[in-house]
N, C-alpha and C positions, 0 to 999 in steps of 0.2 A: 504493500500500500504506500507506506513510504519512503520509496525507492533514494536508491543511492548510487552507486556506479554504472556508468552508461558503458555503449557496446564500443568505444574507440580501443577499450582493451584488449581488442582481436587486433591489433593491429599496432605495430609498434616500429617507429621511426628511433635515429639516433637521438633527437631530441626529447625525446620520452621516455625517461628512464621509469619515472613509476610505474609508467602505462604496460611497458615492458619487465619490469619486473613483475606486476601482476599476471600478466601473461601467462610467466612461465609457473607462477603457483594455479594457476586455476585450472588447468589440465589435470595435475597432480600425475604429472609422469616428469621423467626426468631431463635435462633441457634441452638434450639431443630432440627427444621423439618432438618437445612443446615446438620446437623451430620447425620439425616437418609439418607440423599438424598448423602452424602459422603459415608457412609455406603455399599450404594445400587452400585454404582459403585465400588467402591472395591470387594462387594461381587458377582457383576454382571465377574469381568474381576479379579479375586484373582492372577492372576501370573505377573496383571502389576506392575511396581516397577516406583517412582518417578526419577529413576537414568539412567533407560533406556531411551536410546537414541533416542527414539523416543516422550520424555515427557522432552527433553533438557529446562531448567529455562533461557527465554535471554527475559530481562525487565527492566524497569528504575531503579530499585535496583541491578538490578542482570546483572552484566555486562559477555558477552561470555567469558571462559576459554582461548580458544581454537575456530577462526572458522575451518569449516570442510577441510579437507584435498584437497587438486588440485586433488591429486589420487581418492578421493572419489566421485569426482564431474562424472554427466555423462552429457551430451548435448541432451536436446527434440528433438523428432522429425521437432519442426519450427528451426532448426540450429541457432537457436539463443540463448537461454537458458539454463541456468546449472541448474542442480539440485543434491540433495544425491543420489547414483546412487538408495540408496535400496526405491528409493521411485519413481521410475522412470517409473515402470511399472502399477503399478497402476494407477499413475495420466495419461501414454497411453490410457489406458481401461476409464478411466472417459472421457477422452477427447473425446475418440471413441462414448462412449454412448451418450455424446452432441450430437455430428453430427450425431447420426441416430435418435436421438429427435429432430433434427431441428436447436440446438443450440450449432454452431460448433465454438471451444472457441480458444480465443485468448490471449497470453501470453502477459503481460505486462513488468513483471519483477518476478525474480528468484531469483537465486543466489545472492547475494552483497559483494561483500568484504571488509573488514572494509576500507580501502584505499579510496574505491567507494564511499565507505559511506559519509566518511568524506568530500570528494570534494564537493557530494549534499549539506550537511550541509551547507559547510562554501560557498558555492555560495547563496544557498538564506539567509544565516546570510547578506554576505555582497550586497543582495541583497535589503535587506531591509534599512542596514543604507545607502546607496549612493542614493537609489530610493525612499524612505521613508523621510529621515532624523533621523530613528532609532537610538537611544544610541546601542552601541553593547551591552549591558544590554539585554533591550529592544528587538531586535532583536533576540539576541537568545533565549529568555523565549519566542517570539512569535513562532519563526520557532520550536523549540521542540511540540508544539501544533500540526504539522500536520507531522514531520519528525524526525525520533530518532537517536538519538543522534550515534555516532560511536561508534561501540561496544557492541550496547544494542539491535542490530535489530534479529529479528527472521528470517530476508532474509540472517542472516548470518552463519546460520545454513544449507544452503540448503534443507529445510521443508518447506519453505513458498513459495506461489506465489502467487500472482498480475495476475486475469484473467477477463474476460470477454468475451461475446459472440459476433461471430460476426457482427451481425447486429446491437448491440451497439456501436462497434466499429468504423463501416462503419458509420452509421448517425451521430455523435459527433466529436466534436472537442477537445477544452479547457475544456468541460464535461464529457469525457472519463471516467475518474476517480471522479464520483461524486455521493451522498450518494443518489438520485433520481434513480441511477441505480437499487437500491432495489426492485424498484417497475415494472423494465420490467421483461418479462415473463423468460427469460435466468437467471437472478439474480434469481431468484425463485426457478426456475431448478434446478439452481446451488445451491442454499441451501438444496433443498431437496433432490438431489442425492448423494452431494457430501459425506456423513458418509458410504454411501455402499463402496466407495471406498479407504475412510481411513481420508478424507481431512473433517475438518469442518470448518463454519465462524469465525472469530477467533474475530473480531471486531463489537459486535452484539449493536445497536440501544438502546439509552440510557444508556450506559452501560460508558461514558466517565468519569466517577469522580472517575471509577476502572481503566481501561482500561490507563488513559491518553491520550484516542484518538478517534479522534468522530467514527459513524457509516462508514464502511467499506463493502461493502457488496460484492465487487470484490477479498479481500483480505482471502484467504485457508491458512490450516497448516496442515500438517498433524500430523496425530496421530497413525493412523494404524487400518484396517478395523477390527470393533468390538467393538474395543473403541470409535470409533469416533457416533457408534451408540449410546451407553449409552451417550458419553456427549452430543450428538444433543437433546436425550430426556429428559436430565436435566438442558438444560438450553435453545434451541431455541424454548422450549413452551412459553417461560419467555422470549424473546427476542426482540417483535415485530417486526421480519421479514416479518409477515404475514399483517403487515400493510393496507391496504385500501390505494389504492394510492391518491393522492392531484387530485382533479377534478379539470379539465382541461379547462379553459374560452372559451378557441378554439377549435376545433377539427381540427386535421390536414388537413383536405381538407378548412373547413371555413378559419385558415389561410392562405390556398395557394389564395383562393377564396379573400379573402380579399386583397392583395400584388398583387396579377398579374397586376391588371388592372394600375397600378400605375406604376407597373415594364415594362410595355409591353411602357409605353409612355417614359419612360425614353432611352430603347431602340430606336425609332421612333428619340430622340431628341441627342442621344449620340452614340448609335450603342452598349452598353452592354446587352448582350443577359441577356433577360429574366430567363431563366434558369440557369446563373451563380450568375446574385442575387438574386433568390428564394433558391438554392444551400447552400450558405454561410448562408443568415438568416436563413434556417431549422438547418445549422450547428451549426453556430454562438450560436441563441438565444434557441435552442432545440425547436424548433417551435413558438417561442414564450415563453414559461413557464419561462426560467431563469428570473430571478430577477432582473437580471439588462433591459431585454428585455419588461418584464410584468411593472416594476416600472417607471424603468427609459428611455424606449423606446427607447432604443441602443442596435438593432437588430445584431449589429457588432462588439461587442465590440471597437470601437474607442477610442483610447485614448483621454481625455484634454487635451489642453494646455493653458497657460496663464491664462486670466480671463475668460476662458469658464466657463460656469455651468457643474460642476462636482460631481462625487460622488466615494469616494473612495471604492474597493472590492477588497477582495481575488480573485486570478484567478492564473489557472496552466500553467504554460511554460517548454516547451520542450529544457531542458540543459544539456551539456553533457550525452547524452542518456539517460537521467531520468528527468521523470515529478518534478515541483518543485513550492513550492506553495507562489506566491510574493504579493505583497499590491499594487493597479495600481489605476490610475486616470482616470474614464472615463467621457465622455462626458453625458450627460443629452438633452433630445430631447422633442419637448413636442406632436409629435406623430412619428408614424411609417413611416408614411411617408416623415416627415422631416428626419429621418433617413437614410431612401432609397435615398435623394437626397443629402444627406453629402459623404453617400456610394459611389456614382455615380462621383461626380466632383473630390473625391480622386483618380478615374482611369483616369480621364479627364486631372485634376490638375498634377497630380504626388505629387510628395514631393517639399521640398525647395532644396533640392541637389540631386534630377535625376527628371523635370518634365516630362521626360520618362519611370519612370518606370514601371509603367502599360499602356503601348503602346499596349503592347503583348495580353491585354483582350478586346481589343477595336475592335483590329484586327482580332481575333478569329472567326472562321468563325460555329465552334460548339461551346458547353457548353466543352468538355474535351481539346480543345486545351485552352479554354478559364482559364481554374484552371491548366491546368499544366504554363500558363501562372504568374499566383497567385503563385506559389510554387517560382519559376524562381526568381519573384519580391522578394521574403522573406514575404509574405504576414504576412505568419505566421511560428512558429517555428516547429511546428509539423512537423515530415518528411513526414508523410504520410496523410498531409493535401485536395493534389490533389485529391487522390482516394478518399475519405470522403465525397471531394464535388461533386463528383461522384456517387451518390446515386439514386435507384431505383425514387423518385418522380421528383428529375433534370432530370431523364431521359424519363421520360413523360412528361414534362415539353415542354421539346426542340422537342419531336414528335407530343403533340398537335400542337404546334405553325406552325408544318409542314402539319399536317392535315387538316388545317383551307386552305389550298391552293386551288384554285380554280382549278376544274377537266373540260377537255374538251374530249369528247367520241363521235363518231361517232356509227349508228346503225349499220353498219356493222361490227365493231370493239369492239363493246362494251361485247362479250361475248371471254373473255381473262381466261388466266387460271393467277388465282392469289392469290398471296402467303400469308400466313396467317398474320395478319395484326399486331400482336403480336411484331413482328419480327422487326417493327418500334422502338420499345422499346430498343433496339441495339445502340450502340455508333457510328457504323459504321468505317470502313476505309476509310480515304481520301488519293487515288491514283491517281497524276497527277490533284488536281483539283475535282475529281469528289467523293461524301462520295456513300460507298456501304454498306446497312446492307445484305439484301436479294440477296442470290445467287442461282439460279434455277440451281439443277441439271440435265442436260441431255444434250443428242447429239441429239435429233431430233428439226428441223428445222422450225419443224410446230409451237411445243409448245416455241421454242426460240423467234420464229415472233410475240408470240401474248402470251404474258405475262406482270406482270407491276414489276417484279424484277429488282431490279438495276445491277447484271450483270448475266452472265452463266459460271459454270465452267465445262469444256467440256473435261470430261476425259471416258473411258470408257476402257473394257476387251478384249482390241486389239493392235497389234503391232502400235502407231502412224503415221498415213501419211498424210503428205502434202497436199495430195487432201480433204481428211474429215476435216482437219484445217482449209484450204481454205474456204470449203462450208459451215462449220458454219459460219466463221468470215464473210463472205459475205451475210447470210441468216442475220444475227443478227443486230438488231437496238438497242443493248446495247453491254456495256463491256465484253469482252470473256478474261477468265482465260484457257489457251488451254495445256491440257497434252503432257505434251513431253520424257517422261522417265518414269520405273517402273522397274518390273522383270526381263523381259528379252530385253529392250529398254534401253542401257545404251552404254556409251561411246561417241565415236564423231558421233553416231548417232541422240542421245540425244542434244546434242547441236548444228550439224546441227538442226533438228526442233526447236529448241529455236529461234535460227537467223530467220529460216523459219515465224515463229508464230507472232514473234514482226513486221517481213517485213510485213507480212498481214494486222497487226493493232491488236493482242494481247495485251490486257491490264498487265499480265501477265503469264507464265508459272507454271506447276504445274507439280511436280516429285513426287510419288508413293515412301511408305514407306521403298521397299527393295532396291530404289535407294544409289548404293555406295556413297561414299562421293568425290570420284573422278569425277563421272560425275556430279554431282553438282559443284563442281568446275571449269570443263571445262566448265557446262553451264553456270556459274555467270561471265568467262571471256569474254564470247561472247555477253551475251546479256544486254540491260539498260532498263529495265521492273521487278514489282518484280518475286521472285524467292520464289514459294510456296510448301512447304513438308509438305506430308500429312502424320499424325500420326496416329498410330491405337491403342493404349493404352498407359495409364501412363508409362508404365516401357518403352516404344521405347526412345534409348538413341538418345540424340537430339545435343547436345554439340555441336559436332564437325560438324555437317548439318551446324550450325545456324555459326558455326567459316570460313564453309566455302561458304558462302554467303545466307544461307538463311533469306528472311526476312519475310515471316508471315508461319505462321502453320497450320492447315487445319487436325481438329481432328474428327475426324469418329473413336468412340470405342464403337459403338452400344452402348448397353445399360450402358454401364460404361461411357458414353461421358462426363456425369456431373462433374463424380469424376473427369476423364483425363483433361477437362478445369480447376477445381478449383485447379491440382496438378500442372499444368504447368503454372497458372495463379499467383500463388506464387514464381515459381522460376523464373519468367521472369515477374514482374511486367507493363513491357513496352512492351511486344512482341506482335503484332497483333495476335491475335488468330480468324481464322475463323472457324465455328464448326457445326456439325449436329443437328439438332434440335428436333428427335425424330417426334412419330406420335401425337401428340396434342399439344395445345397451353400450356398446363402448363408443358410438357417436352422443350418446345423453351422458355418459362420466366425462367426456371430452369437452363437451359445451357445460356443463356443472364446474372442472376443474379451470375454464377459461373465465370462469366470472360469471356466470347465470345464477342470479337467487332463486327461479320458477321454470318449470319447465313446459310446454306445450306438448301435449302428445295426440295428433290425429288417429284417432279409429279405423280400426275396421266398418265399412260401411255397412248402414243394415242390411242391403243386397246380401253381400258379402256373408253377414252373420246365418241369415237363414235360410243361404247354401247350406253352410258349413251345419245346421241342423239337419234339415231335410236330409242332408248325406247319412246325418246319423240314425234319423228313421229312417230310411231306406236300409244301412246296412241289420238293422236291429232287425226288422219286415226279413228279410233276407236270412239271417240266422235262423227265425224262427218260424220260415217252411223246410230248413234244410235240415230241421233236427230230427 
């Protein structure tokens, strides 16, 4: 993350003795074989020069000239990060090739400028002497160890960046940025692909008594495709990248296995959903494996206080928009479970100056109100700690606990068309009281009757009228989302049936993508139900719908759906999203893992259904002449 010695070290003139004496230590062969293996890169790329700019020297000798120009800078497609612009398109195409391998990456940090730099520095400098008791000595020869100095950073060339995939992102916390990330399959990826596209690791595993900085394995540089092949082959053989990861005491299911039973009683005796502290500890302790989780059974990082039994660690906090790495006091547990009830009384307890302020996860009536609750509190510093603890096993978590519900079916009733169960796995929307993941779509009355979705959205390819609103919302013993506008249904027409919908007992109204933004306004004057626009691809500009009163989204982009929820799911990290789900269960976990809270699921048509009967009195007729 923050990097220190740049790539002119492959490369060494008579002028450059450090540069060259690094050289020949960071093979770690003897200086015969380092000069051929210099050689070979040179000879392999004859027209590079230690002076171009893409081989710029910024390292704890070698303080930056010059960082890179404002004008030079360009901004990533996440609109958050700068980089040099001449480097901007390739790390596009890298980024691109993650996401159709699986492993769609996430920017940490880019650009820096020495200004930036310096604030990091000197907040974990004085980090350490007020929280520590550090000499300023002290303090800054510790913080140089994981943070470089102003001036000396390679992020301030706009060539570096700070990345990771997303699903490491997503499951971690305070271990975001941590040297175990080597070993998931994204870290891997990312080693091995990234010389195609110009970037290599810059901070490679054992390599600290050169480097001045430990293993790095989220942290790229570029160098420029061609190059960055030859030095991947001249030094990440030599690197142990390829590691064999630390075997694991638990497997992730044995510790959910282990934790629930504990967690489900605490729930019974407090009301903390199960799912918000299974959440936090997969977050918190990385399943268990961190060191303070595996040694010292502080699934939570807890701080000490006083004469508790403690143990001092390094650990990363989120300050001034940069990770930063401080010395903290934590608590010592002498099992996990004593952990989970220290966890527990802290949402009960509160602090000494608000014992309100985890009221809000008590009350929580899901696991995502429950962590956007945790965010609220300042649980933690991470900004994007909610989502985090929003993770694919939280959200099994909270749907077994749902499934465990006792069913009641009558024979007459029990043959329902019903929705694929998948789909449970969903955050749902809570409107008015009621959470919906599963939305059946259609207007027939038959399959509305006798389904187990928790609501219907009832749109179809006709002008709206009162009477077909009517006779759903009257057939239906669930929630009806009812179309009111589209192509050519717009104006005060539109918003009569909105009034119309909600007087029936519409849960809410649903407007069609070529709805202007006017009748959408006229409809969000009239009516107090939400107000749903359906989108049909990423590029439907949504801005001004959502400025003028929309409030969830309703994306159908056939088979681009995935992309349209993860594109829309980034620019509106809070926006309800309800989305189609495709024809199988692993197109609805796909669009659920992309950001959908609800899911859409189209029927089997009634045609269709009473085939599929009649087949089966026919064959039943059929057995019972031939017996």
């Amino acid at each position: 993350m923050f990097g220190m010695t740049a790539y002119s070290l492959f490369y060494s003139t008579p002028a450059e003795s450090d540069a060259k004496k690094e050289t020949a230590t960071t093979y770690s062969f003897e200086k015969k074989k380092t000069t051929k293996k210099k050689n070979a890169v040179q000879k392999a790329l004859p027209d590079s020069n230690a002076n171009d700019w893409n081989l710029v020297l910024v390292g704890p000798k070698n303080k930056i000239e010059k960082e890179v120009a404002e004008s030079q800078l360009t901004t990533l497609s996440d609109n958050s990060h700068q980089v040099d612009s001449r480097i901007a398109k390739d790390y596009e195409e890298f980024s691109e090739a993650a996401t159709e391998a699986g492993f769609p990456l996430v920017v940490i940090s880019a650009f820096r400028s020495v200004d930036s730099q310096k604030e990091v520095f000197d907040t974990n400098v004085n980090g350490l002497i007020s929280g520590n008791g550090m000499s300023e000595e002290d303090a800054i020869a510790k913080t140089k160890e994981t943070i470089t100095e102003p001036g000396y950073s390679e992020h301030h060339t706009g060539l570096a960046i700070d990345v990771v995939d997303q699903d490491w992102y997503n499951s971690y916390s305070s271990q975001v940025l941590d040297a175990s990330y080597g070993d998931h399959p994204g870290a891997k990826w990312i080693a091995e692909n990234a010389p195609k596209y110009g970037f290599i690791i810059r901070y490679l595993k054992d390599r600290q008594d050169i480097t001045g900085i430990t293993y790095e394995p989220w942290h790229i540089r570029y160098v420029v495709i061609g190059l960055a092949f030859v030095f991947s082959l001249h030094t990440l053989s030599n690197s142990g990248v390829e590691n064999e990861p630390q075997e694991e005491t638990l497997t992730r299911q044995q510790f959910i296995d282990q934790l629930a039973p504990h967690a489900k009683q605490l729930q019974q005796g407090y009301g903390v959903l199960p799912s918000i502290i299974l959440g936090q500890a997969i977050l918190e302790s990385n399943w268990g494996q961190s060191q303070l989780a595996s040694q010292y059974k502080n699934l939570f990082g807890i701080k000490a206080s006083g004469d508790q039994p403690k143990v001092s660690l390094e650990t990363k906090e989120y300050v001034n928009e940069q990770w930063i790495t401080i010395q903290g006091d934590f608590k010592v547990y002498n099992s996990w479970e004593e952990s989970l009830d220290d966890h527990t009384m802290l949402f009960v307890n509160g602090t000494n100056w608000d014992p309100q302020l985890y009221a809000g996860v008590l009350t929580a009536t899901d696991y995502k109100q429950a962590a956007q609750a945790l965010q609220t509190a300042g649980y933690a510093t991470d900004p994007d700690y909610a989502n985090k603890i929003i993770s694919k096993p939280v959200r099994e978590m909270d749907a077994m606990a749902e499934n465990n519900a006792p069913e009641i079916m009558t024979e007459l009733r029990k043959d329902i068309v019903r929705v694929p169960e998948v789909i449970q796995k969903a955050s749902g929307i809570v409107i008015f009281g009621k959470k919906i993941r599963s939305i059946i779509f259609t207007t027939d009355i038959a399959i509305i009757r006798n389904t187990d979705a928790d609501a219907v959205i009832a749109v179809y390819p006709f002008t709206p009228h009162p009477a077909i609103t009517k006779s759903i919302i009257e057939a239906a013993d669930i929630p009806v989302f009812s179309g009111v506008a589209g192509g050519l249904t717009h104006g005060s027409r539109s918003a009569y049936m909105g009034m119309f919908a909600e007087s029936q007992g519409s849960i809410g109204v649903v407007v069609n993508g070529p709805t202007p933004v006017e009748t959408i306004q006229a409809i969000e004057d009239v009516v107090d139900v939400p107000l749903i626009a359906t989108v049909t691809s990423k590029y439907s500009k949504i801005e001004e719908k959502l400025a003028a009163g929309v409030d969830i989204i309703n994306i159908s982009a056939g088979k681009d759906t995935v992309d349209a929820v993860k594109h829309f799911r980034k620019m509106y990290p809070e926006l309800p999203i309800i989305a189609t789900g495709g024809p199988d269960e692993e197109t609805i976990e796909a669009t659920i893992d992309a950001g959908a809270n609800a899911i859409t699921y189209t029927p089997p048509s009634n045609g269709v259904l009473f085939s599929k009967k009649m087949e089966k009195y026919r064959k039943m007729e059929y057995d019972e002449g031939h017996q």
